[in-house]
C-alpha positions as CSV (number, residue, x, y, z in Angstrom):
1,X,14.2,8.1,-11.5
2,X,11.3,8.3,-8.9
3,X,10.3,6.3,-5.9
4,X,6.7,6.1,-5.6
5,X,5.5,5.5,-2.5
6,X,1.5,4.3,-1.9
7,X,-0.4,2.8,0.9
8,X,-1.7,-0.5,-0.5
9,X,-1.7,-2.7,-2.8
10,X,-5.1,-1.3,-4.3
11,X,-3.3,2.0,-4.7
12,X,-0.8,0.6,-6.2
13,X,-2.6,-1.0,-9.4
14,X,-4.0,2.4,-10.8
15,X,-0.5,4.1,-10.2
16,X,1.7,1.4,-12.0
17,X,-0.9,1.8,-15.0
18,X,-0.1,5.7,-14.9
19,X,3.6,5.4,-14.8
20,X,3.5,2.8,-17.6
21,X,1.1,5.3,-19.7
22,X,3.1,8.5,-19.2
23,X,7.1,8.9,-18.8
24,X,7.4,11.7,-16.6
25,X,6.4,9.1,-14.0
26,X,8.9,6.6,-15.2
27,X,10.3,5.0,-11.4
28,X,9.4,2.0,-9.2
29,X,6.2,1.8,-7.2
30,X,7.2,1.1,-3.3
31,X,3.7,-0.3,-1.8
32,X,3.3,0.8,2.2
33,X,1.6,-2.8,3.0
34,X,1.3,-1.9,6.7
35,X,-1.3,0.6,8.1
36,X,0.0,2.8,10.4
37,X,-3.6,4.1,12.0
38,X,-4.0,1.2,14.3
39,X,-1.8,-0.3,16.7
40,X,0.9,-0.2,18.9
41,X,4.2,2.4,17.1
42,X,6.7,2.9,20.2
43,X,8.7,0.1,20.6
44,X,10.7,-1.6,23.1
45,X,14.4,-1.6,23.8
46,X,16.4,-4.0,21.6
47,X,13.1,-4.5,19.1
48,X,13.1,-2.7,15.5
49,X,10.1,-1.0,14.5
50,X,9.1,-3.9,11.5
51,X,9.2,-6.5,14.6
52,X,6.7,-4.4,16.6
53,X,4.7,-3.9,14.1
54,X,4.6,-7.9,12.1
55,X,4.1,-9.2,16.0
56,X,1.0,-6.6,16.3
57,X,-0.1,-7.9,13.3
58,X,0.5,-11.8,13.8
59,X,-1.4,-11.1,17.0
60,X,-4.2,-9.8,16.0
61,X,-4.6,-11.9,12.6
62,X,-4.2,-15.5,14.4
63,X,-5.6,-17.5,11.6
64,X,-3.3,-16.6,9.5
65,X,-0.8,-19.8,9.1
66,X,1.9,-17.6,7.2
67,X,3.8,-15.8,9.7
68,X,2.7,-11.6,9.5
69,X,6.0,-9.9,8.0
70,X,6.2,-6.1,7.7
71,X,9.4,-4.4,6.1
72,X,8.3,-1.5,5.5
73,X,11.0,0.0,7.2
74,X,13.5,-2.1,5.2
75,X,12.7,-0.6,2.0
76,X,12.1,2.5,3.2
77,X,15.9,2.6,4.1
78,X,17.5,1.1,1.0
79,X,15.5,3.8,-1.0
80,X,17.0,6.2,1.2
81,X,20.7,4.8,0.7
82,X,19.9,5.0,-2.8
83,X,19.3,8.7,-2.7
84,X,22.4,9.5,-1.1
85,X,24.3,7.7,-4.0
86,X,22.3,9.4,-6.2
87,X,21.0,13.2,-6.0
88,X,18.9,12.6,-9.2
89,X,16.3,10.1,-7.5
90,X,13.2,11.8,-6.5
91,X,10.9,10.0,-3.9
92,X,6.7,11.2,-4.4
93,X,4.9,10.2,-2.0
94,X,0.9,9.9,-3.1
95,X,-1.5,11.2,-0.2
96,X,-5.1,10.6,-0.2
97,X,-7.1,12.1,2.9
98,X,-7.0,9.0,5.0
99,X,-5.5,7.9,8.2
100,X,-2.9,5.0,6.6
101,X,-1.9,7.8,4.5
102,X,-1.4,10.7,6.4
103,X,0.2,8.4,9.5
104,X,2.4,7.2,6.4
105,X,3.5,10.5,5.7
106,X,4.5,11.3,8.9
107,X,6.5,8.2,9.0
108,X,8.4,8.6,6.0
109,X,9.1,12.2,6.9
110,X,11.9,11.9,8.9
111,X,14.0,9.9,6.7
112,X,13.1,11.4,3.7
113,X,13.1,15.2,4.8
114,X,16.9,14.4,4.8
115,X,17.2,14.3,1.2
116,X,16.3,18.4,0.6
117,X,14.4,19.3,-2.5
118,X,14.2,15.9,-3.6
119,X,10.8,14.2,-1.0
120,X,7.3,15.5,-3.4
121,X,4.0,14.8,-2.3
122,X,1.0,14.3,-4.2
123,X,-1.7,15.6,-1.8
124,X,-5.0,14.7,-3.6
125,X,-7.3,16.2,-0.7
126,X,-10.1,17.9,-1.5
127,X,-9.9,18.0,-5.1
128,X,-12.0,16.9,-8.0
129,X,-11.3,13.8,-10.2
130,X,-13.4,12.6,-12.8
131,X,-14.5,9.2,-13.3
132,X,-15.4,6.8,-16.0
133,X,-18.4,8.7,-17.1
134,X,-17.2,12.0,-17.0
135,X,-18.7,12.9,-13.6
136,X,-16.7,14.4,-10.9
137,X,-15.9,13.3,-7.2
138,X,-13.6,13.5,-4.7
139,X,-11.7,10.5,-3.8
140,X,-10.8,9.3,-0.4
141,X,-8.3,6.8,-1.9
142,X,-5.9,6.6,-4.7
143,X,-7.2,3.5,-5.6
144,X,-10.1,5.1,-6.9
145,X,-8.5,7.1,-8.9
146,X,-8.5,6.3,-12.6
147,X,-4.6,5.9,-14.2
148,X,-5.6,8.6,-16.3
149,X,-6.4,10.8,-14.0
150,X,-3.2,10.2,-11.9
151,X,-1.5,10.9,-15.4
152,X,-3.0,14.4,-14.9
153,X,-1.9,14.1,-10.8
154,X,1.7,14.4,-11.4
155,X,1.6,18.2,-11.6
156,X,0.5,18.5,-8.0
157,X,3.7,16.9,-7.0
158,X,5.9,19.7,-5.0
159,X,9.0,19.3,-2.7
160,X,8.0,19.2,1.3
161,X,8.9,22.6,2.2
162,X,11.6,23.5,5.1
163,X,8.8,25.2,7.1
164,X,7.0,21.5,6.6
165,X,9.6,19.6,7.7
166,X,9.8,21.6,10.9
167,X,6.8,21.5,12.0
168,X,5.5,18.0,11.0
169,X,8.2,16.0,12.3
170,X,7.3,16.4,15.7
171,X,4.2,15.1,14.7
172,X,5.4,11.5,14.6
173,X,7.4,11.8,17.8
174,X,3.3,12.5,19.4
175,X,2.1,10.1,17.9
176,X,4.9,7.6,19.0
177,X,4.7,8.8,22.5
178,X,0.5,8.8,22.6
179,X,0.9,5.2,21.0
180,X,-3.0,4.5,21.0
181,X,-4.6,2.1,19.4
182,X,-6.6,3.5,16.7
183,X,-5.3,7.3,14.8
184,X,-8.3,8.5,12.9
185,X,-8.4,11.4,10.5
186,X,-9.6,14.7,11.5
187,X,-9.4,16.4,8.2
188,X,-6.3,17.7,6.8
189,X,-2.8,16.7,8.1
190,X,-4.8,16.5,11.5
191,X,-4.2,13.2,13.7
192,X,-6.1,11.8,16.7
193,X,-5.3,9.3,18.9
194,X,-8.0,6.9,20.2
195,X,-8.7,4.0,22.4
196,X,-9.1,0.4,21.2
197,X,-13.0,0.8,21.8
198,X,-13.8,3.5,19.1
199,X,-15.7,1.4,16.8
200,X,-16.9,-1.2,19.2
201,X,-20.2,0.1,19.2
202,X,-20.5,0.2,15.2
203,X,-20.4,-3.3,15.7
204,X,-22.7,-3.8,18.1
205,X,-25.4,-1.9,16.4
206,X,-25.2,-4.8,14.1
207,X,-25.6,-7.3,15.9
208,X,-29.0,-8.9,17.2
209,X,-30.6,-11.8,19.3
210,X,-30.0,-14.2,16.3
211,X,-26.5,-15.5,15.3
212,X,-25.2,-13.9,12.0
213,X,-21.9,-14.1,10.4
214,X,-19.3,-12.2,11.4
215,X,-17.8,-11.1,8.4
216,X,-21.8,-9.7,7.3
217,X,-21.6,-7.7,10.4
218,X,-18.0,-6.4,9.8
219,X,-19.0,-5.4,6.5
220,X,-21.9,-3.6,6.9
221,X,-20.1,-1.7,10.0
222,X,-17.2,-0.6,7.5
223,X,-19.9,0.4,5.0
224,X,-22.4,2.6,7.2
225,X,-19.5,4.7,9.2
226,X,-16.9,4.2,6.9
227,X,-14.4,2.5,9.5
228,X,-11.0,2.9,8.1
229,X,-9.2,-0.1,10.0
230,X,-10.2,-3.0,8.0
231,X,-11.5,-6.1,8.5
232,X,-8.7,-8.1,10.5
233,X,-8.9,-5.1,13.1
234,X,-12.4,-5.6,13.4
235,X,-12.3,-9.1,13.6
236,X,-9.8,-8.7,16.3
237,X,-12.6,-6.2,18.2
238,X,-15.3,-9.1,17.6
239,X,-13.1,-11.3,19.7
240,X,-12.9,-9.2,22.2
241,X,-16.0,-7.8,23.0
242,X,-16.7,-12.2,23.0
243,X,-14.2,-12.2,25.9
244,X,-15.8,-9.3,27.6
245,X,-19.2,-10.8,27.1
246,X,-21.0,-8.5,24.8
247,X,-21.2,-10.7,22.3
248,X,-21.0,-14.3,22.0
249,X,-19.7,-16.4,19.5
250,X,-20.8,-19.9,17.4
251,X,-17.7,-21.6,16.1
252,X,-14.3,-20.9,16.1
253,X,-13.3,-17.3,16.3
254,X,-9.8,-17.3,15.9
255,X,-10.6,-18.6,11.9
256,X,-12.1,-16.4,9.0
257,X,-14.6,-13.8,9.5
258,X,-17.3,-15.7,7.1
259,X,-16.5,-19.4,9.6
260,X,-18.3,-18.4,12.9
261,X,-21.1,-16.1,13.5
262,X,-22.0,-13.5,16.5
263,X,-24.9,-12.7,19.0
264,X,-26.1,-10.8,21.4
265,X,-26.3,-12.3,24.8
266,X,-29.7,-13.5,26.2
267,X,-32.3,-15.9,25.1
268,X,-33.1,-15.7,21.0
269,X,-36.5,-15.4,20.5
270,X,-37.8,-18.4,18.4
271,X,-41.1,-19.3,17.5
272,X,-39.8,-23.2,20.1
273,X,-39.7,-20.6,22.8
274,X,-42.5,-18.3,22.1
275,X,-44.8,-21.3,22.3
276,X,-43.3,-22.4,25.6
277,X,-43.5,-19.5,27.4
278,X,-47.5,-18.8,25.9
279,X,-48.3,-22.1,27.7
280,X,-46.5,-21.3,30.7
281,X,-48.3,-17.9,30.9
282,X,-52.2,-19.9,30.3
């Protein structure tokens, strides 16, 4: 039996497929659903670490009319109680070279360093895959990873070593301590902490004199410098930067990214205007 733990539900789609097309994989998929690169990870006295993290969330995702929930942690913790009934159950945890996912690791170490020889990782940086033509790449994501491919993946599964466990888990207990806003990815197991403002300029090199929507500005940000926080992050940096007046906002900004739009602030330049000012000037 294996415990397969993923960042994502996207992830998580082409890994089911592989454990249902090969049996050395047979186990459960456990889907991470939070992402541990941005927000708040040291928590205060009396609160557990899934209602830090579901109140970050519920804060920054106002909108939302379903209450933010995060259990992570939860599951986490009954997989471990099942590996100490059980010293056949293997955990794999599937690394791509990405913030969520190396945070994740980090997380998880702690809890399952304890069960010795038993915590794999699939650690998919820097290697080729091939996709559906034949052509190879190298992935940022599991989800882009065809099942056949993560068929072939199992065999770079290997226990966390002793040496590993020493000297990564203090890394979580830095991170914890730095508790910034944003953790990006400086290439290998390599963790930075950085402010809330990182990508605040991404966005604003989007923007213009003329209102656009939100969620077009958002998206093209993630798409030129690959932001790795999402879009409900973003959104939440939208809204501030309208507080702090860099940008100002038509329609309600506490909905949907695609039901208000953004600005600069100063006059837009319409043709109204342009015409008003010539015959102010003559």
């Amino acid at each position: 039996m294996i415990y397969h733990f993923v960042v994502g539900d996207m992830a998580a789609e082409p890994l089911r497929q592989a454990i249902a097309d090969n049996a050395e994989l047979e186990g459960e998929v456990i889907v991470l659903k939070d992402i541990l690169h941005v927000g708040p990870l040291r928590k205060e006295e009396g609160q557990s670490f899934s209602e830090l993290r579901s109140a970050f969330w519920q804060e920054i995702n106002k909108h939302e009319k379903v209450p933010a929930k995060v259990d992570d942690m939860e599951r986490l913790l009954a997989v471990s109680a099942e590996m100490y009934k059980d010293d056949a159950i293997q955990a794999w945890f599937w690394m791509a070279p990405w913030p969520a996912d190396v945070c994740a690791y980090y997380w998880l170490l702690p809890y399952l360093s304890k069960h010795m020889g038993r915590f794999f990782i699939v650690n998919i940086a820097n290697l080729p895959f091939l996709d559906e033509n034949g052509k190879l790449y190298y992935p940022k994501n599991i989800s882009q990873i065809l099942p056949r491919e993560l068929v072939k993946a199992r065999k770079l599964a290997r226990p966390v070593t002793p040496s590993e466990m020493e000297i990564d888990s203090d890394e979580w207990q830095k991170l914890v301590e730095e508790n910034a806003a944003v953790r990006t990815h400086e290439g290998g197991k390599k963790i930075a902490s950085q402010t809330e403002y990182i990508f605040d300029a991404s966005l604003l090199s989007f923007c213009s004199q003329q209102f656009q929507k939100a969620s077009k500005i958002v998206r093209q940000a993630i798409a030129k410098f690959n932001i790795p926080t999402g879009d409900v992050w973003l959104a939440w940096r939208l809204r501030q930067l309208a507080i702090e007046g860099k940008i100002v906002v038509q329609g309600d900004a506490t909905k949907a990214l695609n039901e208000y739009d953004v600005k600069l602030p100063g006059e837009q330049l319409t043709l109204g205007n342009m015409n008003e000012s010539a015959s102010t000037t003559e």
